[in-house]
One Martini backbone bead per residue (centre of mass of N, CA, C, O) as a GRO file, in nm:
protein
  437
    1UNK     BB    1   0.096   0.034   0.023
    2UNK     BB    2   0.039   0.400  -0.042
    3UNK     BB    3   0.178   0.712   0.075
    4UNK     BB    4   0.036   0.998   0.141
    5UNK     BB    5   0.137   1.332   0.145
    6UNK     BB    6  -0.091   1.563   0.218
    7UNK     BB    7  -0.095   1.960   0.151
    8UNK     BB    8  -0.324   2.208   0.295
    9UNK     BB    9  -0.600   2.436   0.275
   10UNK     BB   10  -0.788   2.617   0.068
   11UNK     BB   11  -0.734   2.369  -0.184
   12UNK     BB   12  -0.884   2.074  -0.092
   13UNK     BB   13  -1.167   2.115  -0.276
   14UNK     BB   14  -1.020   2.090  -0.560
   15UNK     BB   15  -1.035   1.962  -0.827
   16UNK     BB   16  -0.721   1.868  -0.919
   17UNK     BB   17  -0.706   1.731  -0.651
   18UNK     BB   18  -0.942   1.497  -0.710
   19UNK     BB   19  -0.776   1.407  -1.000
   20UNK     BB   20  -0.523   1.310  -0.862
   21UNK     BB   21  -0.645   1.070  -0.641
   22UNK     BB   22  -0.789   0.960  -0.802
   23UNK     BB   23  -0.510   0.836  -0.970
   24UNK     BB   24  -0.408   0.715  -0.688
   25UNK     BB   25  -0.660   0.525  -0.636
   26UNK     BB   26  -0.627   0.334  -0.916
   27UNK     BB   27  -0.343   0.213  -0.871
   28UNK     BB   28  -0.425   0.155  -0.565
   29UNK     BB   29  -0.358   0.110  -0.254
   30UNK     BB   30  -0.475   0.384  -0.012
   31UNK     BB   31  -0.285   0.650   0.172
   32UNK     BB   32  -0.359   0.881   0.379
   33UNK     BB   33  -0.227   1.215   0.502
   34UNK     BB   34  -0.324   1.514   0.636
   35UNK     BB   35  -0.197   1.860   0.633
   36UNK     BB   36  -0.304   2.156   0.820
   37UNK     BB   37  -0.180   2.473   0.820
   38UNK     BB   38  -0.217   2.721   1.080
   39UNK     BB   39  -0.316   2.948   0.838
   40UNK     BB   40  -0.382   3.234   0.734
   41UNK     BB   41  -0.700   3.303   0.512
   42UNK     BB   42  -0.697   3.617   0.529
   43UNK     BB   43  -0.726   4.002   0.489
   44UNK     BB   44  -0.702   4.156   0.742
   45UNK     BB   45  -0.600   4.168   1.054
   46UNK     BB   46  -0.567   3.991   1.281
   47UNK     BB   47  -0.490   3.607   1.382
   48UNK     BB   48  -0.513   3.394   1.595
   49UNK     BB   49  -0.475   3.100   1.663
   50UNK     BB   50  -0.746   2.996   1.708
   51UNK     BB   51  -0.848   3.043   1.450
   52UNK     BB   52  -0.663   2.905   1.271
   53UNK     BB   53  -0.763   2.601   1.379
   54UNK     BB   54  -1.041   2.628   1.285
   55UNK     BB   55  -0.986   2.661   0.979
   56UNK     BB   56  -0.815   2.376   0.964
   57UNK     BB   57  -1.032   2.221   1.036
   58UNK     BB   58  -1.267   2.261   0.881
   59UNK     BB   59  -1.060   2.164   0.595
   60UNK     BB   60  -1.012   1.925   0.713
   61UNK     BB   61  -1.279   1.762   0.722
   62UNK     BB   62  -1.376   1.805   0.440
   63UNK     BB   63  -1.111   1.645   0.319
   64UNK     BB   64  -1.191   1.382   0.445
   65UNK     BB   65  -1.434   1.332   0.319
   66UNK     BB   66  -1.355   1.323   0.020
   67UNK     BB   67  -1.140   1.129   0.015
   68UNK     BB   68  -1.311   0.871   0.118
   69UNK     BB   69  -1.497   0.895  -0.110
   70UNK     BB   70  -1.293   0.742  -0.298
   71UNK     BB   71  -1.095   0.514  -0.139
   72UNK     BB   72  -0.903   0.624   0.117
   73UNK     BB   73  -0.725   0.598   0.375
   74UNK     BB   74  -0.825   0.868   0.631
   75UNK     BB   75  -0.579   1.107   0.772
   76UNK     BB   76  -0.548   1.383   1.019
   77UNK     BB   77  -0.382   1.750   1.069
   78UNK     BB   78  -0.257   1.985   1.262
   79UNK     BB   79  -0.021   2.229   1.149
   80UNK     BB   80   0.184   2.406   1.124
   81UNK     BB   81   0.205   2.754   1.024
   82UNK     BB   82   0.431   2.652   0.892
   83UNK     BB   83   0.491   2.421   0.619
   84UNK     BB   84   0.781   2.308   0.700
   85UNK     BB   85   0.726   2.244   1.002
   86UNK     BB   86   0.474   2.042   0.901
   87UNK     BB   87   0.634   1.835   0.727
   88UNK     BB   88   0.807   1.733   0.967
   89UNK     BB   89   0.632   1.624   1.176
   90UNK     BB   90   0.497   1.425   0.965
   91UNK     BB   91   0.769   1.267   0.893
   92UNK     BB   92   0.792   1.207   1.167
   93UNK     BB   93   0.826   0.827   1.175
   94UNK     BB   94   0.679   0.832   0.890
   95UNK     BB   95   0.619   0.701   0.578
   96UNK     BB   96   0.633   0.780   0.252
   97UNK     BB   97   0.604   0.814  -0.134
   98UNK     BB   98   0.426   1.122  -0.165
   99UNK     BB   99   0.385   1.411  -0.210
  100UNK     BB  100   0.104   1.685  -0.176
  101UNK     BB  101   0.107   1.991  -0.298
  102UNK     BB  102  -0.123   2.254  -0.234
  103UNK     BB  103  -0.213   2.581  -0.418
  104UNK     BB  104  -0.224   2.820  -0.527
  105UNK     BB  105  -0.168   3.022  -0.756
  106UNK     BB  106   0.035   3.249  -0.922
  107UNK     BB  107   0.007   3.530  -0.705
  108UNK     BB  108  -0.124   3.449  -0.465
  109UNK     BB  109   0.077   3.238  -0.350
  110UNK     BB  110   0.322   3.226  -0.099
  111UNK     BB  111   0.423   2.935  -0.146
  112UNK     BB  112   0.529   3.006  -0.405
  113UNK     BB  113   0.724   3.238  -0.308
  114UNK     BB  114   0.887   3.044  -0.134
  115UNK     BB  115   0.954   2.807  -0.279
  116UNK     BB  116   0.798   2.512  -0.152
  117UNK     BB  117   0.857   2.284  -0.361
  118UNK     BB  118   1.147   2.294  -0.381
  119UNK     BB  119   1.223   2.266  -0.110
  120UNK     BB  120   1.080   1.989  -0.015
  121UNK     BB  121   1.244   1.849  -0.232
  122UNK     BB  122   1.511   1.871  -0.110
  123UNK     BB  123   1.485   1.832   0.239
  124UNK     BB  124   1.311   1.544   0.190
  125UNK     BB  125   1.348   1.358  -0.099
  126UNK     BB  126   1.093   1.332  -0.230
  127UNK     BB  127   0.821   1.304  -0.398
  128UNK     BB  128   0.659   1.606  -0.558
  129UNK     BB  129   0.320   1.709  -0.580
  130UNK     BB  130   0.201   1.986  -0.752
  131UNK     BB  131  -0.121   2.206  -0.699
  132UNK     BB  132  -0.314   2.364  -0.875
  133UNK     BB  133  -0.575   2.571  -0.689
  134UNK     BB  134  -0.897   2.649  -0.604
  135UNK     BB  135  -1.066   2.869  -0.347
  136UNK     BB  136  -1.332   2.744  -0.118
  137UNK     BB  137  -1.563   2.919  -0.025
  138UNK     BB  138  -1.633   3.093   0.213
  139UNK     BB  139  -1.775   3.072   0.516
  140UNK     BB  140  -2.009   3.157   0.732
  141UNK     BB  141  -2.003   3.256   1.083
  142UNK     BB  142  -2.298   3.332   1.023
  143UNK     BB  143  -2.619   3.293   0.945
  144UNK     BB  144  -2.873   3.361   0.757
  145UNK     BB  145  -3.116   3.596   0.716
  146UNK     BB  146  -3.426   3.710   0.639
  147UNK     BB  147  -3.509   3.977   0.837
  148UNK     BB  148  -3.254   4.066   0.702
  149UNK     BB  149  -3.118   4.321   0.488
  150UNK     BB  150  -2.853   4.394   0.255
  151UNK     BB  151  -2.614   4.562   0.354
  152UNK     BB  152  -2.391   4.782   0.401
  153UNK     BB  153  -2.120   4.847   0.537
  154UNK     BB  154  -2.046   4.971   0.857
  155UNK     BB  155  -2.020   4.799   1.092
  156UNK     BB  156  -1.768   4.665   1.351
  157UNK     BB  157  -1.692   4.420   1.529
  158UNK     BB  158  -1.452   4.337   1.771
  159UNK     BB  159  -1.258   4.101   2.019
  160UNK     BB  160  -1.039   4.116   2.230
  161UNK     BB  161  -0.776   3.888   2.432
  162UNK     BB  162  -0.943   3.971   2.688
  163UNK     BB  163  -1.122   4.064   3.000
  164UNK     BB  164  -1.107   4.332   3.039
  165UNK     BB  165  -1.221   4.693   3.188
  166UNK     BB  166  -1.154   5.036   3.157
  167UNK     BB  167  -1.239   5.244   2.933
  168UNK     BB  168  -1.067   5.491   3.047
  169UNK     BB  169  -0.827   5.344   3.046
  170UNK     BB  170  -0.554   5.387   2.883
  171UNK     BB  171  -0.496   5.070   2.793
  172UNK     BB  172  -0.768   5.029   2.636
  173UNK     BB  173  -0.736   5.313   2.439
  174UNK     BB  174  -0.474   5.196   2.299
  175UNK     BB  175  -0.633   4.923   2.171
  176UNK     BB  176  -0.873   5.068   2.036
  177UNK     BB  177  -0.739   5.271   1.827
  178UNK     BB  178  -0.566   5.042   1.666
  179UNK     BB  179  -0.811   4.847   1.622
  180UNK     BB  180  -0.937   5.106   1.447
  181UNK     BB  181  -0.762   5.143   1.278
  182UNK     BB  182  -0.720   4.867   1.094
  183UNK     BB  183  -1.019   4.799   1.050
  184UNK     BB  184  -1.011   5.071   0.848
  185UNK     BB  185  -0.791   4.974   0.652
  186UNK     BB  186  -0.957   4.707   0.558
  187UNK     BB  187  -1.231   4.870   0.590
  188UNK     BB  188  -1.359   5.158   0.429
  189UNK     BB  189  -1.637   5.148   0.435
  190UNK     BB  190  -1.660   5.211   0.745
  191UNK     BB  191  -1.753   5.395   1.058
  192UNK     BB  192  -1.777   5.180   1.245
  193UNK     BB  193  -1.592   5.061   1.579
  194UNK     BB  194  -1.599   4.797   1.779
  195UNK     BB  195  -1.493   4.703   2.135
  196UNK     BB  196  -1.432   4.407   2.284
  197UNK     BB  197  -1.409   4.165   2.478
  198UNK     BB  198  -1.455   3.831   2.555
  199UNK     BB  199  -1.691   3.887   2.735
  200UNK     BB  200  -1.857   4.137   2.612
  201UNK     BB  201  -1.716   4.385   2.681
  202UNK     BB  202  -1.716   4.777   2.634
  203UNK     BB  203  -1.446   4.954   2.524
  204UNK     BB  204  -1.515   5.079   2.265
  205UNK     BB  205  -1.501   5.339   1.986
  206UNK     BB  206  -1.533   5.428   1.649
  207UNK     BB  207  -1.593   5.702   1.390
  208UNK     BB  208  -1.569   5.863   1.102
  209UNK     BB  209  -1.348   6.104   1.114
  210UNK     BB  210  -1.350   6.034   1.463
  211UNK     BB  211  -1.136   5.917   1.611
  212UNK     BB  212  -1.009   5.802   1.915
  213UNK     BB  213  -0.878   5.897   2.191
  214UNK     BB  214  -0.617   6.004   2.343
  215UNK     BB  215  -0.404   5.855   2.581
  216UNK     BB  216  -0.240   5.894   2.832
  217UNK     BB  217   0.051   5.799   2.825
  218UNK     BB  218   0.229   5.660   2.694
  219UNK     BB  219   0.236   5.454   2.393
  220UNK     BB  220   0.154   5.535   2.096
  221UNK     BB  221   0.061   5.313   1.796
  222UNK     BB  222   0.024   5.593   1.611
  223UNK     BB  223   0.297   5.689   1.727
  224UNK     BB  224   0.576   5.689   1.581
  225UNK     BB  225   0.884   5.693   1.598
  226UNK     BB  226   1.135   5.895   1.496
  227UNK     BB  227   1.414   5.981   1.358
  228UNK     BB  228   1.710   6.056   1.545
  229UNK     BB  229   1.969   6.245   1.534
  230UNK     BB  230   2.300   6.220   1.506
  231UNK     BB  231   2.552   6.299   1.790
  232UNK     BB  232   2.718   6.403   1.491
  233UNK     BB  233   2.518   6.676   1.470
  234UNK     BB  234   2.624   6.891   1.640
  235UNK     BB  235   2.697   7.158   1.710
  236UNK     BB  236   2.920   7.398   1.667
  237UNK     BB  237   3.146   7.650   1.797
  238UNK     BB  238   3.167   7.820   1.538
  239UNK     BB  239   2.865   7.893   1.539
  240UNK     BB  240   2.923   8.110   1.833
  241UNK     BB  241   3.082   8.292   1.666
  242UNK     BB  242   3.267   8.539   1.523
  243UNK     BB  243   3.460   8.492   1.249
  244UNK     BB  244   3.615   8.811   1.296
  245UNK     BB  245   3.740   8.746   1.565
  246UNK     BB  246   3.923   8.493   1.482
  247UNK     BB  247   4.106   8.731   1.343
  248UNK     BB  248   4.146   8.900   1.635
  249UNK     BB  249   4.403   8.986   1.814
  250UNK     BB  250   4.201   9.131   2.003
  251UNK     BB  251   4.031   8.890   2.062
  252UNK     BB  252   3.998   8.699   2.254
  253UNK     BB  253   3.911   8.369   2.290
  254UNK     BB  254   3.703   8.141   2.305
  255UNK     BB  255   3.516   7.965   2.505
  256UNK     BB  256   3.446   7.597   2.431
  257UNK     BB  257   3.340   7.496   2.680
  258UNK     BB  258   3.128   7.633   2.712
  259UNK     BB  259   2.937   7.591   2.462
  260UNK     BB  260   2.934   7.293   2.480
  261UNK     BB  261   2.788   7.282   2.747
  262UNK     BB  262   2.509   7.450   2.637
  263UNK     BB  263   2.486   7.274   2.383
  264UNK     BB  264   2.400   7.004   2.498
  265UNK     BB  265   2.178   6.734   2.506
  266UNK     BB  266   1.959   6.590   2.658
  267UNK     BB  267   1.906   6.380   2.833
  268UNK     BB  268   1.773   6.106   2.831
  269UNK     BB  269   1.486   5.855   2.864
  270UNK     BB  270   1.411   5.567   3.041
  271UNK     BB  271   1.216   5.374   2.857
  272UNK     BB  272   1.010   5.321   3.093
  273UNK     BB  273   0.960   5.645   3.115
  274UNK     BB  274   0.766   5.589   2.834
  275UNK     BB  275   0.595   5.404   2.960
  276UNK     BB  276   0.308   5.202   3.101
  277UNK     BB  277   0.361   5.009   3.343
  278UNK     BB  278   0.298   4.743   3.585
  279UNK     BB  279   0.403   4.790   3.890
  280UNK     BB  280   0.511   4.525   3.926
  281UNK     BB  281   0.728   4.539   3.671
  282UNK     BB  282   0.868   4.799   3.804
  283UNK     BB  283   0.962   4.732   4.086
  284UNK     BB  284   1.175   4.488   3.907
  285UNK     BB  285   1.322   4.695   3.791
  286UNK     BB  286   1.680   4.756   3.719
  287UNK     BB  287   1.673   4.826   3.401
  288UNK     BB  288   1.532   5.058   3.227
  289UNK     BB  289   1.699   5.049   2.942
  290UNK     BB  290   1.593   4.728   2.902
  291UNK     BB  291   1.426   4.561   2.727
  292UNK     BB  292   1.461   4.238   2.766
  293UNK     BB  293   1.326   4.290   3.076
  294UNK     BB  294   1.066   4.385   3.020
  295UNK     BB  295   0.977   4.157   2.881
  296UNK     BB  296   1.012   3.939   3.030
  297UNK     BB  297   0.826   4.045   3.311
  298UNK     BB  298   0.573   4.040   3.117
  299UNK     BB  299   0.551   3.749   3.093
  300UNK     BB  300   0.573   3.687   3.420
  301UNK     BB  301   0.303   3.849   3.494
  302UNK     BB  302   0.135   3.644   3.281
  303UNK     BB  303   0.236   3.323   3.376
  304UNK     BB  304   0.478   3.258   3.165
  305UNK     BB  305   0.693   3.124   3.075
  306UNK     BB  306   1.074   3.150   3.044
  307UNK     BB  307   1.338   3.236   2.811
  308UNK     BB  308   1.665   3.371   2.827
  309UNK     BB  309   1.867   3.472   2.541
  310UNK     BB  310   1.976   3.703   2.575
  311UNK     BB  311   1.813   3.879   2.300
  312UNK     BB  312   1.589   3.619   2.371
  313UNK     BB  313   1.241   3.525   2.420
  314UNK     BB  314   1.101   3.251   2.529
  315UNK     BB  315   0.746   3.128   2.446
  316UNK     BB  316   0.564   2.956   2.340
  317UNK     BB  317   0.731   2.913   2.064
  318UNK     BB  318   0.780   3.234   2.084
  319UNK     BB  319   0.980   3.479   1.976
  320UNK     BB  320   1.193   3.753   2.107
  321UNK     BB  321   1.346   3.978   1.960
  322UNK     BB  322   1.587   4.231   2.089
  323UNK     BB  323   1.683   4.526   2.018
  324UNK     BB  324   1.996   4.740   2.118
  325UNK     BB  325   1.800   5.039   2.115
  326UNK     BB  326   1.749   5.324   2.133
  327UNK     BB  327   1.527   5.564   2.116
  328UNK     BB  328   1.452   5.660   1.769
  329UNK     BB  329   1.670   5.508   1.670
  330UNK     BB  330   1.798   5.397   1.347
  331UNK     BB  331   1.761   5.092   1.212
  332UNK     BB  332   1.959   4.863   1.079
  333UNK     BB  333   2.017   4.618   0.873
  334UNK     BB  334   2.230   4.444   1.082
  335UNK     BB  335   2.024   4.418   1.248
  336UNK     BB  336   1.833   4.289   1.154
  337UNK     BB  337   1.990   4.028   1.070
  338UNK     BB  338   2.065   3.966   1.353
  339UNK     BB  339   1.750   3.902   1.437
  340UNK     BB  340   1.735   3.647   1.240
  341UNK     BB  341   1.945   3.489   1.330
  342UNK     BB  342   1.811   3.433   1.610
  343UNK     BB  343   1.558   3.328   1.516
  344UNK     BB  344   1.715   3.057   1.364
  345UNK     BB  345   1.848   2.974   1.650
  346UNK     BB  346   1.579   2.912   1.848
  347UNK     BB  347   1.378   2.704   1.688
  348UNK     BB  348   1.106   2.906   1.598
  349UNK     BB  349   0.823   2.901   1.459
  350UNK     BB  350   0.792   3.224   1.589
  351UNK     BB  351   0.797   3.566   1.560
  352UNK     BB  352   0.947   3.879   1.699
  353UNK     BB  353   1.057   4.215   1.667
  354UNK     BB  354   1.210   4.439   1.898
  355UNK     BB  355   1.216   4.788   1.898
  356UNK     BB  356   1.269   5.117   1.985
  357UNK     BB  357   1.350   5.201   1.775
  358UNK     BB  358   1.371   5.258   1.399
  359UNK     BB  359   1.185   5.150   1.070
  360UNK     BB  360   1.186   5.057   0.819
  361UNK     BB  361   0.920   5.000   0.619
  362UNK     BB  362   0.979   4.852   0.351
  363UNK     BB  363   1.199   4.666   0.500
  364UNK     BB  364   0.994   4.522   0.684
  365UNK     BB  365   0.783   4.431   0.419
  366UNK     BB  366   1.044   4.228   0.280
  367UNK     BB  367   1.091   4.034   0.544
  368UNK     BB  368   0.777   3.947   0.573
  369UNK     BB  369   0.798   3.871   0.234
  370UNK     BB  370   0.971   3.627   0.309
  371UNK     BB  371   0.902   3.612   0.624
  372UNK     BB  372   0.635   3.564   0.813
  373UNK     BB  373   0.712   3.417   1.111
  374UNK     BB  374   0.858   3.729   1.101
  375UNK     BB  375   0.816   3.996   1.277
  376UNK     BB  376   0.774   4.350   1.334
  377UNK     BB  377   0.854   4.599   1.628
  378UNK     BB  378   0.826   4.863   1.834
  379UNK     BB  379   0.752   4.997   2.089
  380UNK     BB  380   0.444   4.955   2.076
  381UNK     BB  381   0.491   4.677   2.170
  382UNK     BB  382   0.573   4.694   2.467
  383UNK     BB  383   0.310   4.835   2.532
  384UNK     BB  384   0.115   4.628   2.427
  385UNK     BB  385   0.229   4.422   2.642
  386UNK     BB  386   0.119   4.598   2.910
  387UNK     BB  387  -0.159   4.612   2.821
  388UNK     BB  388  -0.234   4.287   2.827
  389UNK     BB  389  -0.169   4.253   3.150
  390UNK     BB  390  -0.366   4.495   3.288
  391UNK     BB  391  -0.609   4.282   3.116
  392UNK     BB  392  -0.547   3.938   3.078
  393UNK     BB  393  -0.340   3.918   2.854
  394UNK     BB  394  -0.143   3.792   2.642
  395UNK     BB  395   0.180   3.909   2.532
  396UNK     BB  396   0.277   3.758   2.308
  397UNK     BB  397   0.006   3.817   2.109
  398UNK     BB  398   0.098   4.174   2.086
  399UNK     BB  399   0.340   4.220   1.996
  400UNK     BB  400   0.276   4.287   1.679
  401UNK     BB  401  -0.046   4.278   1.760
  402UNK     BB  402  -0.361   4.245   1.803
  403UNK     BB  403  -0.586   4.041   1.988
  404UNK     BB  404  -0.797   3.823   1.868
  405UNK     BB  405  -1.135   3.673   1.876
  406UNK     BB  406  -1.252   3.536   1.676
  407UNK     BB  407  -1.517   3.626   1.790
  408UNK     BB  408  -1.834   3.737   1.911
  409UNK     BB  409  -2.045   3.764   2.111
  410UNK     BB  410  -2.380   3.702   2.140
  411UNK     BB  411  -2.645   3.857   2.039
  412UNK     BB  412  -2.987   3.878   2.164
  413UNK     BB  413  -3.034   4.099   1.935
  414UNK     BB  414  -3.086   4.167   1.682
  415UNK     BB  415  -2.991   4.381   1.394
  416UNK     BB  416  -2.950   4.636   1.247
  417UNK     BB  417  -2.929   4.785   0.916
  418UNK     BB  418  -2.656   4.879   0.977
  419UNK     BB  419  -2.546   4.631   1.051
  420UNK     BB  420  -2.281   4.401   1.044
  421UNK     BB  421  -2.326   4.120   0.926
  422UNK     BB  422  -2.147   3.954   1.115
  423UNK     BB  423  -1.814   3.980   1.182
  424UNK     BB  424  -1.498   3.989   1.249
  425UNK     BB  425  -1.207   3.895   1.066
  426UNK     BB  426  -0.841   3.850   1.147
  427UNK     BB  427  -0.576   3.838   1.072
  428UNK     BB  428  -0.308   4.040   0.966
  429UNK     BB  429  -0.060   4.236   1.132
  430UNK     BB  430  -0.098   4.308   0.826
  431UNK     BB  431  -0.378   4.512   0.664
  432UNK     BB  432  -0.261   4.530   0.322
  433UNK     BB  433  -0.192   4.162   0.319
  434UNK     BB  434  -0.256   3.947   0.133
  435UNK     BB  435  -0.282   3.578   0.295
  436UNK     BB  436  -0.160   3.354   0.098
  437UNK     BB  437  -0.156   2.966   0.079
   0.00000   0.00000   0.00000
């Protein structure tokens, strides 16, 4: 009997890949095992890890009907986010005799794009069948109403991956308006976006063109810092002194030192005293101005195992490289490949990249479309972190972006004409990159 390993995601129920399974079972006894990696598949704001295996969930079920409906036995599994992640471990201890790759389009798919094929038959060495398949219409997670008309999109509810707070609180201000943003980005028809805890109190809401308020102190998520110029660009002594003085021999010389003096530019503040973290948090904290110590902080305030390899943070299977730079300091290029090679050797399945300092964003959207697996963010991924613990959310899942659950709690009354039918999905730390595998 012939073992095939199918890799696929969206496009499992595509006529093409139906017609691969069908010529390998007309040709002998097949087993198959099917592995969907728990990746976004869809187009908005943010993805939770809960999220993507509901809908690999889904698209498994899915495809073992189909398959055995061929005629073939059929077991399946939700692999890693990673899809080479998730094919090393499903090939670990059982033999297989031929790799099943499905993908979208050439085009639309990002495993394509990251050479998904070729990469697995170098590393893997079996034989493998790359099928080009179209992706089967999403499901709604609402059904549908009689008694409400279709309506265009006005409002969309969203609900962050907390346990709730106090509207008025700064911390709550600031994922509130985080998530109001990035919901107006990707959804721009939108008039109102409400906010949501996971209990489904209410948080906060946003209107167009009138955004949520400014909450006071710490990092707001949408004031990025500026890159401040370098310390070698201050004034000259030369520029404070009359040009023909120099030249008079009956004129004093300037005092130089006292000039220097005079314009040196003032002390920075150490990066905790420009966050607003929790009192637990800050209490605990040896070095204000150590990126490191307050990230391991919050992830020990929010109960998480934690270890720390010198500039890498790791829990729960996700990285985070801390690259140590002064807040607005603008981050080099060797800079970014050095959290790269950091998060290559912590042999996590993903990460995401902090600094203080400024990160340029084309440089950033071009390592993020080149490996997904690792995200980057500036100093608001800390305060955002502190904001998730205040809250008694996950600072891990907050990292790179606000953490939302799956849907919002439902609600008793039917919704009104206004009302988007259905929540918002939202898929991708990156607001307009479609995530296509």
């Amino acid at each position: 009997m012939r073992r095939y390993l199918v890799i696929g995601n969206q496009t499992l129920a595509s006529e093409r890949l139906a017609e691969k399974l069908q010529d390998v079972v007309a040709a002998g006894p097949t087993e198959m095992h099917v592995v969907v990696p728990a990746t976004p598949t869809h187009e908005h704001l943010t993805w939770t890890e809960g999220a993507a295996h509901e809908v690999a969930g889904r698209n498994l079920e899915v495809a073992i009907a189909l398959f055995s409906e061929l005629g073939a036995e059929v077991t399946g599994s939700i692999g890693d986010a990673n899809p080479m992640e998730a094919i090393r471990a499903a090939l670990h201890g059982q033999p297989f005799d031929e790799i099943i790759l499905s993908t979208l389009p050439l085009g639309l798919s990002r495993w394509v794009r990251q050479d998904l094929p070729h990469r697995v038959r170098r590393e893997f060495g079996l034989p493998v069948s790359h099928i080009v398949g179209e992706p089967a219409p999403a499901a709604s997670s609402t059904p549908p109403r009689s008694d409400v008309p279709d309506m265009p999109v006005r409002e969309a509810v969203v609900a962050l991956d907390v346990e709730g707070g106090d509207p008025e609180a700064p911390e709550v201000q600031r994922l509130v308006r985080e998530v109001a943003a990035r919901t107006f980005a990707s959804m721009p028809d939108l008039e109102v976006v409400v906010v949501r805890g996971r209990s489904g109190q209410l948080l906060g809401s946003s209107r167009l063109p009138h955004p949520a308020p400014i909450p006071p102190g710490g990092l707001d998520p949408l004031l990025a810092p500026s890159p401040s110029p370098s310390f070698d660009r201050g004034p000259r002594p030369s520029e404070h002194v009359e040009v023909a003085s120099l030249m008079d021999p009956r004129v004093a010389p300037p005092q130089l030192k006292q000039v220097f003096e005079d314009t040196t530019r003032p002390k920075r503040r150490p990066l905790a005293d420009l966050l607003d973290l929790p009192p637990g948090v800050r209490t605990k904290l040896r070095d204000p101005d150590d990126a490191v110590e307050i990230v391991r902080l919050l992830v020990e305030a929010a109960g998480l195992p934690v270890q720390v390899q010198d500039d890498v943070v790791l829990s729960q299977g996700q990285a985070i490289v801390v690259l140590r730079s002064r807040f607005g300091d603008p981050v080099t290029p060797p800079m970014l490949n050095h959290a790269y090679r950091r998060f290559i050797q912590s042999r996590a399945s993903r990460g995401v990249v902090l600094s203080p300092g400024f990160m340029q964003f084309l440089d950033v959207r071009r390592r993020e479309f080149l490996d997904p697996a690792l995200l980057h963010s500036g100093p608001e991924g800390i305060q955002r972190m502190a904001d998730a613990v205040s809250l008694g959310g996950n600072p891990m899942s907050f990292a790179a972006a606000p953490a939302l659950v799956v849907s919002p709690p439902a609600r008793s009354q039917p919704p009104s004409r206004k009302r988007f039918k259905g929540h918002v999905r939202v898929s991708s730390a990156l607001p307009l990159e479609r995530s296509n595998r």
